[in-house]
MISE-558678 format. One line per 3 residues: number of its first residue (from 1); their letters; for each residue x, y, z of C-alpha. Coordinates in Angstrom, 2 decimals, decimal comma, m for minus. Layout:
% residues N
NUM> A> X Y Z ~ ...
***
This chain:
% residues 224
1> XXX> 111,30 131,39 65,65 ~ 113,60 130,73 62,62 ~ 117,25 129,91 61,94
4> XXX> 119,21 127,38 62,94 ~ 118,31 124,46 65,87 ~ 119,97 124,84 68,90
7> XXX> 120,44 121,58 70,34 ~ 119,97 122,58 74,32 ~ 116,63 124,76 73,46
10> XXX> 115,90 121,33 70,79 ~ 116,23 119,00 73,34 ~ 114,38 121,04 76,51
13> XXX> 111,13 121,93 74,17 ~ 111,27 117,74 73,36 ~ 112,68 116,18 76,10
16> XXX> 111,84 119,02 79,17 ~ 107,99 120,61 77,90 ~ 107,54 117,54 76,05
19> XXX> 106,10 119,42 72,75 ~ 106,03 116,76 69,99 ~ 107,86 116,98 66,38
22> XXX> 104,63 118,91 65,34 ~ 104,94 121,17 67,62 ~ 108,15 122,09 67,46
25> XXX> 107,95 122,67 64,07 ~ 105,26 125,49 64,17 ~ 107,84 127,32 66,59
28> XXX> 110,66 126,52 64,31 ~ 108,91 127,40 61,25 ~ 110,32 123,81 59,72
31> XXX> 108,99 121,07 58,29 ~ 108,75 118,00 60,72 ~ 110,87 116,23 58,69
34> XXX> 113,80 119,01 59,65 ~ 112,78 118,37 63,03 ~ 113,33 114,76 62,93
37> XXX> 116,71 115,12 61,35 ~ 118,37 117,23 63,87 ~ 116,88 115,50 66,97
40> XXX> 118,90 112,40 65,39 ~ 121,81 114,47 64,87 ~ 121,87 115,50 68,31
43> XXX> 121,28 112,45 69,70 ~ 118,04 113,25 70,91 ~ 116,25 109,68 71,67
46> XXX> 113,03 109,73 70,16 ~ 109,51 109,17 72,33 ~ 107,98 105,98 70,88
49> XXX> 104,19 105,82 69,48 ~ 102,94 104,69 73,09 ~ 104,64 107,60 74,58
52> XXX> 103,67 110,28 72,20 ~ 100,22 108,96 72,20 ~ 100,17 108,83 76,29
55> XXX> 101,65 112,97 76,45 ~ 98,58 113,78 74,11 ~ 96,15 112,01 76,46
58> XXX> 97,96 113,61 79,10 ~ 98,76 117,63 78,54 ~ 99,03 118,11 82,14
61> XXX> 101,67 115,27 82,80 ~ 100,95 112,12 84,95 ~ 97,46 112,20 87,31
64> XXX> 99,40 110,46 90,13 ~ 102,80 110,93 91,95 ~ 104,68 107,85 93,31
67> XXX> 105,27 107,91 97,13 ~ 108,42 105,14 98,36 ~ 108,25 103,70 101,54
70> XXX> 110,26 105,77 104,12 ~ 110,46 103,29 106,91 ~ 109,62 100,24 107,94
73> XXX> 106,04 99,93 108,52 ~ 105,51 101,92 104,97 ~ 108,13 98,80 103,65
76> XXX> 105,80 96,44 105,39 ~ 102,75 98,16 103,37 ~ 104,73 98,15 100,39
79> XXX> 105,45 94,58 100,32 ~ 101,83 93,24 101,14 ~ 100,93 95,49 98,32
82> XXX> 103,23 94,05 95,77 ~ 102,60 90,95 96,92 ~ 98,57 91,46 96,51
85> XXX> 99,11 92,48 92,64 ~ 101,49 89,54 91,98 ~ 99,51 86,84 93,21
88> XXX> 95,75 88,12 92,28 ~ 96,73 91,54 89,60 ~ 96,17 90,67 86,05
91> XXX> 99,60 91,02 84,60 ~ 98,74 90,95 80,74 ~ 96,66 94,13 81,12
94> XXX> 99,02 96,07 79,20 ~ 97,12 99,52 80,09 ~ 95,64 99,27 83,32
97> XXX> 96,28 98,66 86,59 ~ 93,63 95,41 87,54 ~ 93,01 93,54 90,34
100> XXX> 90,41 91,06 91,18 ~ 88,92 89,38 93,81 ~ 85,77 88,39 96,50
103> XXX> 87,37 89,37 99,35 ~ 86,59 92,93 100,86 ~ 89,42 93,51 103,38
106> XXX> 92,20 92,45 100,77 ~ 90,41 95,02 98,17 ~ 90,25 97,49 100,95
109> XXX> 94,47 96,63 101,54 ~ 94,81 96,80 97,34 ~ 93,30 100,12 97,00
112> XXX> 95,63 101,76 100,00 ~ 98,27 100,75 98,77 ~ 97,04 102,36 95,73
115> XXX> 96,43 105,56 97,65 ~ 99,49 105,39 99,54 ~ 102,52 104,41 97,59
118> XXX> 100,69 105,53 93,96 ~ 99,40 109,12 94,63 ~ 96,00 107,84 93,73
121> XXX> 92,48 108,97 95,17 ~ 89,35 106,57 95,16 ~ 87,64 108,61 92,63
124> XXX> 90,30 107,81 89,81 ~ 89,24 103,67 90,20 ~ 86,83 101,90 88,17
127> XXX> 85,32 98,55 89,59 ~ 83,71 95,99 87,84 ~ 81,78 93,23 89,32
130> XXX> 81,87 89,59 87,88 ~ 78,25 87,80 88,89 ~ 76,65 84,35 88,08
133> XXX> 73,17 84,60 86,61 ~ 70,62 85,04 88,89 ~ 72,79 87,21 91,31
136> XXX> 71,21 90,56 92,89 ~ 73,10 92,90 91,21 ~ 72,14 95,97 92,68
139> XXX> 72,59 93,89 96,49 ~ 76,10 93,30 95,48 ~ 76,91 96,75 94,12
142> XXX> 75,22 97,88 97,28 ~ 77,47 95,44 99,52 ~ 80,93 96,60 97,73
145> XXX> 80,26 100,18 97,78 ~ 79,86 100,29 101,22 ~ 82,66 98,26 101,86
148> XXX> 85,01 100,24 99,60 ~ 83,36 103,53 100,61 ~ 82,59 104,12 96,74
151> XXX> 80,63 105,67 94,27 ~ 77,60 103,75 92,57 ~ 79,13 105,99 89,11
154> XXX> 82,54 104,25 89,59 ~ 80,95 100,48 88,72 ~ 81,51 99,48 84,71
157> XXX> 78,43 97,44 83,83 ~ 78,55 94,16 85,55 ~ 79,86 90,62 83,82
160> XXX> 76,72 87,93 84,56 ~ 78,91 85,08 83,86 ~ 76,75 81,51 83,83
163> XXX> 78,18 78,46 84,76 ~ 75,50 76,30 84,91 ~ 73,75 74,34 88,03
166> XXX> 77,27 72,26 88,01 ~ 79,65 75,33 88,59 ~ 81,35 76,44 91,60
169> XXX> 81,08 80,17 90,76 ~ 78,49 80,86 92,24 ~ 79,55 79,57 95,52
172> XXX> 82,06 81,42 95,45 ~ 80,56 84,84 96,81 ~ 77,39 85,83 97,30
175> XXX> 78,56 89,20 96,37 ~ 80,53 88,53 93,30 ~ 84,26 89,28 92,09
178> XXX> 85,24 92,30 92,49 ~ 87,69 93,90 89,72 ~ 89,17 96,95 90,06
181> XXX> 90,64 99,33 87,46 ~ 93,13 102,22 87,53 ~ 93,31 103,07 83,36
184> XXX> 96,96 104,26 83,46 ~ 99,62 102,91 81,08 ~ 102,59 104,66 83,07
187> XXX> 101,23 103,56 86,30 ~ 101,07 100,04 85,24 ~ 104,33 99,88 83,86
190> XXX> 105,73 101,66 87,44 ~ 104,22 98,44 89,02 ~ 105,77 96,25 86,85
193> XXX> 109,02 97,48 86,99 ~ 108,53 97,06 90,76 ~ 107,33 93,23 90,77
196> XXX> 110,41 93,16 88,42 ~ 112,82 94,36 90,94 ~ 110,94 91,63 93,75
199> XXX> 110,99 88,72 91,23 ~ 114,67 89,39 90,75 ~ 115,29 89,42 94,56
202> XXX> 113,75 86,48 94,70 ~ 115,46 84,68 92,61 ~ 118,97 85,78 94,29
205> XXX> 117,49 84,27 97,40 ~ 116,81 81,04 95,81 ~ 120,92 80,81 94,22
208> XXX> 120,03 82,78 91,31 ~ 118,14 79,91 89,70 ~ 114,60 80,60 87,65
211> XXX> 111,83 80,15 88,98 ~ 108,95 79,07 86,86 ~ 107,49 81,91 84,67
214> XXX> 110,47 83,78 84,99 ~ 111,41 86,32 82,03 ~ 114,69 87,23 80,91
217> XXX> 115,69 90,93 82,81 ~ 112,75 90,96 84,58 ~ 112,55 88,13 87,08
220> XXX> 109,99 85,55 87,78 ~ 106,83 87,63 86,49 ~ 103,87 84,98 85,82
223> XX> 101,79 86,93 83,26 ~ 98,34 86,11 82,95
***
C-alpha cells in the first residue's frame, strides 16, 4: 500500500488492530520514522513501551474478560473481593496479580472472585508456597491442592524460609503461606484502578480527609 496516510485507516490499523509503527510501515511501504510523524500529526496518542511490549506478548488480545457485578449479591462478592486484595494483595507487584496467605477458605474466596468478576480459570494461576525449614513440602503441596482443587504443575518451587528456633513462622501454619499469582500486567492494573475507585469512596465517607497511605488521584492505596 503506498501514497499518502489516511488518518481514519492510520488510526484503526494503530489504535483498532493494534499493528505497531513497524508494522504499519511494511503496509505503508514507509520508513517508521514517516509513521511516527503522521500519527503525531493526527493526533494519534502513542502506546507507551509497557503497552507495545504487553500487545507483542499478547497477539490475541487480553486472556481474560472483566465481568461487573449485576446485582447485589455479585456487589456483595465484589466487595469481599476487593477487600481480600487490599488488606492481604501485594500492591507493589507491578506485573502480577498476588495474594498471600495460610488460610484456605479466604484463598478459596480470592480465587472466585478471580473467576468471577476477572474472566479467569484456575489453570491460568500460579501458587507458591512460603515454608520454614524442616516443613513437609510435598504434605503441604498435597494439603493446598486439594483444598484449591489444583494442579501439582501450577506450584513455583517453594520458599523454605528459616527463622530460627525463636521465630513465630513456623507456628504459623503447618501448611505454609500460600501465594498466589495471576502474571498479567493489564489485569493488575484493572484491580488497581478498582481499589482506587474504593479508597476514594472511602475517603468521601470519612469528610474527604486522607487517610494514611493515601496517594494523590488514587485514594488511600497502602502499597507494599
Amino acid at each position: 500500500m503506498t501514497g499518502s496516510f489516511n488518518k481514519k485507516t492510520l488510526a484503526d490499523l494503530y489504535l483498532h488492530q493494534k499493528l505497531s509503527v513497524p508494522e504499519i510501515s511494511k503496509v505503508y511501504r514507509r520508513s517508521e520514522g514517516g509513521v511516527n510523524y503522521w500519527l503525531k500529526k493526527y493526533g494519534v496518542k502513542k502506546r507507551s513501551i509497557s503497552e507495545a511490549l504487553y500487545l507483542r506478548n499478547n497477539p490475541d488480545g487480553d486472556k481474560f474478560k472483566i465481568h461487573l457485578p449485576k446485582d447485589s449479591q455479585e456487589a456483595m462478592a465484589f466487595g469481599v473481593g476487593l477487600g481480600l486484595y487490599w488488606g492481604e494483595g501485594n500492591k507493589a507487584n507491578k506485573n502480577s496479580i498476588k495474594l498471600s496467605n495460610t488460610n484456605p477458605l479466604l484463598m478459596i474466596t480470592f480465587l472466585a472472585f478471580l473467576q468471577k468478576f476477572i474472566g479467569l480459570k484456575t489453570d491460568d494461576l500460579k501458587f507458591e508456597l512460603h515454608l520454614s525449614a524442616g516443613s513437609n513440602e510435598n504434605k503441604a503441596i498435597d494439603f493446598w491442592r486439594k483444598a484449591l482443587n489444583i494442579k501439582t504443575s501450577q506450584f513455583y518451587k517453594s520458599s523454605i524460609i528459616d527463622r530460627g528456633t525463636k521465630g513465630t513462622y513456623k507456628n504459623k501454619s503447618g501448611f505454609g503461606v500460600l501465594s498466589v499469582y495471576y502474571n498479567n500486567t493489564r489485569a493488575r492494573n484493572i484491580l488497581m484502578e478498582w481499589l482506587a475507585e474504593i479508597a476514594q469512596l472511602a475517603e468521601h465517607a470519612h469528610g474527604k480527609r486522607k487517610v494514611p497511605g493515601s496517594i494523590p488521584g488514587l485514594g488511600s492505596i497502602s502499597l507494599r
